[in-house]
C-alpha positions as CSV (number, residue, x, y, z in Angstrom):
1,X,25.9,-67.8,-1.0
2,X,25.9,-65.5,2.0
3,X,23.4,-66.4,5.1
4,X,20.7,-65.0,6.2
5,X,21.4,-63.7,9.0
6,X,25.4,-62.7,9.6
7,X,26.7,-60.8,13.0
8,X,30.3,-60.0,12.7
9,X,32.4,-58.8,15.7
10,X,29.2,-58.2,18.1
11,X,29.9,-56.8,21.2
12,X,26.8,-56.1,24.3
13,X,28.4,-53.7,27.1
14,X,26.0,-53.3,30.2
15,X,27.4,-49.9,31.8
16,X,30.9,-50.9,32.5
17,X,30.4,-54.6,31.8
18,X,30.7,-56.0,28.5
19,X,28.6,-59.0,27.9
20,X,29.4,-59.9,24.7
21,X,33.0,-59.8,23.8
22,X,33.1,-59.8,19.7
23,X,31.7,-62.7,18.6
24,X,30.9,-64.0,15.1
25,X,28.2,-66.4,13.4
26,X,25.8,-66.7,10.9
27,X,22.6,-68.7,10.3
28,X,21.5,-69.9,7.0
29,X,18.0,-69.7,5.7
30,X,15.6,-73.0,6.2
31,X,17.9,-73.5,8.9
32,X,18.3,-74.5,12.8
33,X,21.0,-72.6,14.9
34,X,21.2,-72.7,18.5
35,X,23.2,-70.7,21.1
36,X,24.1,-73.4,23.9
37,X,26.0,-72.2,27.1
38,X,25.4,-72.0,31.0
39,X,23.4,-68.4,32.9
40,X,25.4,-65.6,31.7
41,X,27.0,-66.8,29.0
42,X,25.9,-63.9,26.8
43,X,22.8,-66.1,25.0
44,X,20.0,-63.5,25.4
45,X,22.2,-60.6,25.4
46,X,23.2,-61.6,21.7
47,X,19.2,-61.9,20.9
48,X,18.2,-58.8,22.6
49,X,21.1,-57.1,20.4
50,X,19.8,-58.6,17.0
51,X,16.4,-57.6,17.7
52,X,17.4,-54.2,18.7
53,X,16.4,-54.2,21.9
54,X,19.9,-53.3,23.6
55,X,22.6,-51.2,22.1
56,X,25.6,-52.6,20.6
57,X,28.9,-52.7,18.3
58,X,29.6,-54.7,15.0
59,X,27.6,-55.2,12.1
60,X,24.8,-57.3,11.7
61,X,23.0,-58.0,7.9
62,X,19.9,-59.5,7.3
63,X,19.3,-61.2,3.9
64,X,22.2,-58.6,2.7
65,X,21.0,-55.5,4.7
66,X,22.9,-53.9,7.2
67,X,20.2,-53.8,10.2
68,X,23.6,-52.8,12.7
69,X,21.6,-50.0,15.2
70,X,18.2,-50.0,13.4
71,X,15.3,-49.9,15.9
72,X,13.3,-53.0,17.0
73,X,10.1,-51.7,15.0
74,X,12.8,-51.6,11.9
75,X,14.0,-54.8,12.6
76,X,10.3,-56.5,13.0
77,X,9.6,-55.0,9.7
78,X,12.8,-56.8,8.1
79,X,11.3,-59.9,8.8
80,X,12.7,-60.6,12.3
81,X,10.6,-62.0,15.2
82,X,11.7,-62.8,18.6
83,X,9.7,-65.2,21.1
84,X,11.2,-63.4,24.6
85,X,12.6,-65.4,27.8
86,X,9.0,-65.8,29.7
87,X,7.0,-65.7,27.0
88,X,5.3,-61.6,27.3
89,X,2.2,-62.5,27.0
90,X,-1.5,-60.5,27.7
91,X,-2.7,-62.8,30.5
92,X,-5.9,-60.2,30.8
93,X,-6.8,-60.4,27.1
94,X,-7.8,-64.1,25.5
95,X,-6.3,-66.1,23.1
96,X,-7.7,-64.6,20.3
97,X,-7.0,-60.7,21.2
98,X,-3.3,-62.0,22.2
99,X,-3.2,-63.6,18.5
100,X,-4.9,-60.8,17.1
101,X,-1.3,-58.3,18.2
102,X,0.5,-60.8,16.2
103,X,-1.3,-60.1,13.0
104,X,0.1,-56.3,13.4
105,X,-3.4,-55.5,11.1
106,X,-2.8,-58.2,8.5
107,X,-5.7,-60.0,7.2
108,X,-8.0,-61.6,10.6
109,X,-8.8,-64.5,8.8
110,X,-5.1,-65.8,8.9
111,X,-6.0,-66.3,12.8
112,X,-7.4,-69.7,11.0
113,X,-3.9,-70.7,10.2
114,X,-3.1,-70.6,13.6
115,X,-5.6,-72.5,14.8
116,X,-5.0,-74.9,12.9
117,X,-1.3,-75.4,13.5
118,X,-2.0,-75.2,17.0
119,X,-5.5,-76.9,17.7
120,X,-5.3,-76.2,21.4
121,X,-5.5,-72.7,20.9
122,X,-8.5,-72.8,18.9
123,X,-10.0,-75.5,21.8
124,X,-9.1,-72.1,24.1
125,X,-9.4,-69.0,22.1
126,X,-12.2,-67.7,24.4
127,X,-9.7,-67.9,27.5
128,X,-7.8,-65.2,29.2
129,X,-4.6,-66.3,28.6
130,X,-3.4,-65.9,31.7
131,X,-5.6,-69.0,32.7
132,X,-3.4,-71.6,30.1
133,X,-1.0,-73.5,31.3
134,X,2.8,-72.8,30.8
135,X,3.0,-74.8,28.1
136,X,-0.2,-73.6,26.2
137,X,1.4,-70.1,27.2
138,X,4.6,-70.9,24.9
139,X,2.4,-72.2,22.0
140,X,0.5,-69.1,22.2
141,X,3.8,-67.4,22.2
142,X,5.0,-68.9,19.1
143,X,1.9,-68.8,17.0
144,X,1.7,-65.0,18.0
145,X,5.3,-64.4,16.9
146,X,4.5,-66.4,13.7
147,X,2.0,-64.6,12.4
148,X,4.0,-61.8,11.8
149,X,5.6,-64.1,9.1
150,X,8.7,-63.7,10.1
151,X,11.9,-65.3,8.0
152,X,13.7,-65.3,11.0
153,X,12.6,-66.6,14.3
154,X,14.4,-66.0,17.3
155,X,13.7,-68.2,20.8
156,X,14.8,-67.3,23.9
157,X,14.9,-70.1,26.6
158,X,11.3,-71.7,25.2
159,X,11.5,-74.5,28.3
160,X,12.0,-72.1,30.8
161,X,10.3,-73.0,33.7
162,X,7.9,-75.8,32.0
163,X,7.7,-79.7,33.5
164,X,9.8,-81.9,31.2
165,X,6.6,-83.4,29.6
166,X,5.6,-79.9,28.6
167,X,9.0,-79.2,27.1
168,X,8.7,-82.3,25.1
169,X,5.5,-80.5,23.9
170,X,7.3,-77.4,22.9
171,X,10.3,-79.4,20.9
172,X,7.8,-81.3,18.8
173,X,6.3,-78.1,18.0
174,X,9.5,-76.6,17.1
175,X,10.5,-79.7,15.4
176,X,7.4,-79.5,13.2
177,X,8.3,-76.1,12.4
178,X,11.7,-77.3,11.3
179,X,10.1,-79.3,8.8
180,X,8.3,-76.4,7.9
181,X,12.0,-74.9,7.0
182,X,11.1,-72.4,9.1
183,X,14.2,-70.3,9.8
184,X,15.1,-70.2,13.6
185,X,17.7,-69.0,16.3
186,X,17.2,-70.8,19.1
187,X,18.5,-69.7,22.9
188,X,18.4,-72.5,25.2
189,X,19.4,-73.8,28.2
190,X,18.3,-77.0,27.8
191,X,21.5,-78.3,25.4
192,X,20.9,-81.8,24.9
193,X,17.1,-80.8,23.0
194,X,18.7,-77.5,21.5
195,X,21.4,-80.0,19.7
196,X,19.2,-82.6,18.6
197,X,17.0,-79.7,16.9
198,X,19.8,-77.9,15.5
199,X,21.2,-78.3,12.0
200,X,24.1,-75.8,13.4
201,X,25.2,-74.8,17.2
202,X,27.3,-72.6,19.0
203,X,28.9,-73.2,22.8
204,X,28.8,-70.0,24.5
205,X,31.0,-69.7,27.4
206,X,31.5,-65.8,29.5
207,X,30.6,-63.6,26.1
208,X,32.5,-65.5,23.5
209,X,31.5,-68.6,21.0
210,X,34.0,-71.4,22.0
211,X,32.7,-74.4,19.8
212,X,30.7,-74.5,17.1
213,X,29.5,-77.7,14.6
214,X,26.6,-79.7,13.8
215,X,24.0,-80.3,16.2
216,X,25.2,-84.0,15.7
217,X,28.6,-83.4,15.9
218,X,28.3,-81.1,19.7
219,X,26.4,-84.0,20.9
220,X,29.4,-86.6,20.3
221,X,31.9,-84.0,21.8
222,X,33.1,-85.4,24.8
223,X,33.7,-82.0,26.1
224,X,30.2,-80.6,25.5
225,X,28.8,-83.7,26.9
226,X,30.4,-83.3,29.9
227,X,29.9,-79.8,30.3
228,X,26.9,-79.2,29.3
229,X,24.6,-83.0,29.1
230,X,25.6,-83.8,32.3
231,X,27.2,-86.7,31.0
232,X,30.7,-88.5,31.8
């Protein structure tokens, strides 16, 4: 059976630079997949080309369509939904207007749903959301991206910037998801949560995938661990 998602020979050029240098991967349905790797490995420039959002070579198919050049509107559509680096959200709109752009004129009472899988938002949905706190900001990210019912989810760098505490927040709320089999791609910085999530991970290193196994098996590598744990 052919995954969900599959990017063959992808390559990101920036002017004259080329960011992503033909890489390969796929990431099965009820799945985890991260992309580990230091700044500039090439993480968020493979996102930003599977959502559309930068030009690029290869082919990538989504549950057996080829989605290589469609635009990001096309891609949304398909059933792709990406939670950006920083989050993007309407800090002069509350809660429930930012939740509201999610729904992309679905039915209003699925806001419900959200409330409910995130009760602080419903404790806040009267708030600008510029007043929450970064942490609340990522949750309102998430539930916003997931209420375009997306069966993919991508995450750029979701504990960017937030105290460890709050990023223990975040994990547990992706971790619930996981139960959930929701399907995610998962950009992070932060390798030693990204592999404990992840059923399967990638090592990104200057454009290309270097390594690539279970979450559990990256986390035993000695050289990952090194590299990229900060241990040894």
């Amino acid at each position: 059976m052919s995954a969900l998602l599959e990017v063959r020979d992808l390559r990101v050029r920036y002017g004259a630079v080329e960011a992503v240098h033909g890489i390969s991967f796929g990431v099965e349905s009820g799945e985890v997949t991260a992309l580990i790797g230091a700044n500039g490995a090439g993480k968020s420039s493979t996102l930003a080309a599977i959502s559309g959002l930068v030009g690029a070579t290869g082919r990538i198919r989504f549950a057996g369509r080829d989605i290589s050049g469609a635009a990001p509107h096309e891609i949304v559509r398909a059933g792709i939904v990406q939670v950006p680096e920083g989050r993007e959200i309407l800090a002069r709109m509350t809660v429930a207007e930012n939740l509201l752009m999610g729904l992309r004129g679905r039915d209003r009472s699925r806001l419900e749903s959200a409330y409910e899988r995130f009760p602080i938002l419903g404790e806040r949905r009267a708030l600008l959301a510029g007043s929450l706190s970064g942490g609340e900001q990522q949750m309102l990210a998430i539930a916003r991206a997931l209420l375009a019912e997306p069966r993919l989810l991508l995450l750029d760098e979701p504990s960017l910037g937030l105290a460890p505490l709050v990023v223990a927040r975040v994990f547990e709320t992706l971790s619930e998801l996981k139960r959930q089999r929701v399907t995610m791609l998962l950009v992070e910085q932060n390798a030693l949560r990204a592999l404990r999530l992840a059923d399967q991970a990638y090592v990104m290193d200057l454009g290309r995938l270097v390594m690539r196994g279970t979450g559990d098996a990256l986390l035993r590598d000695e050289g990952v661990a090194r590299t990229y744990l900060g241990v040894g």
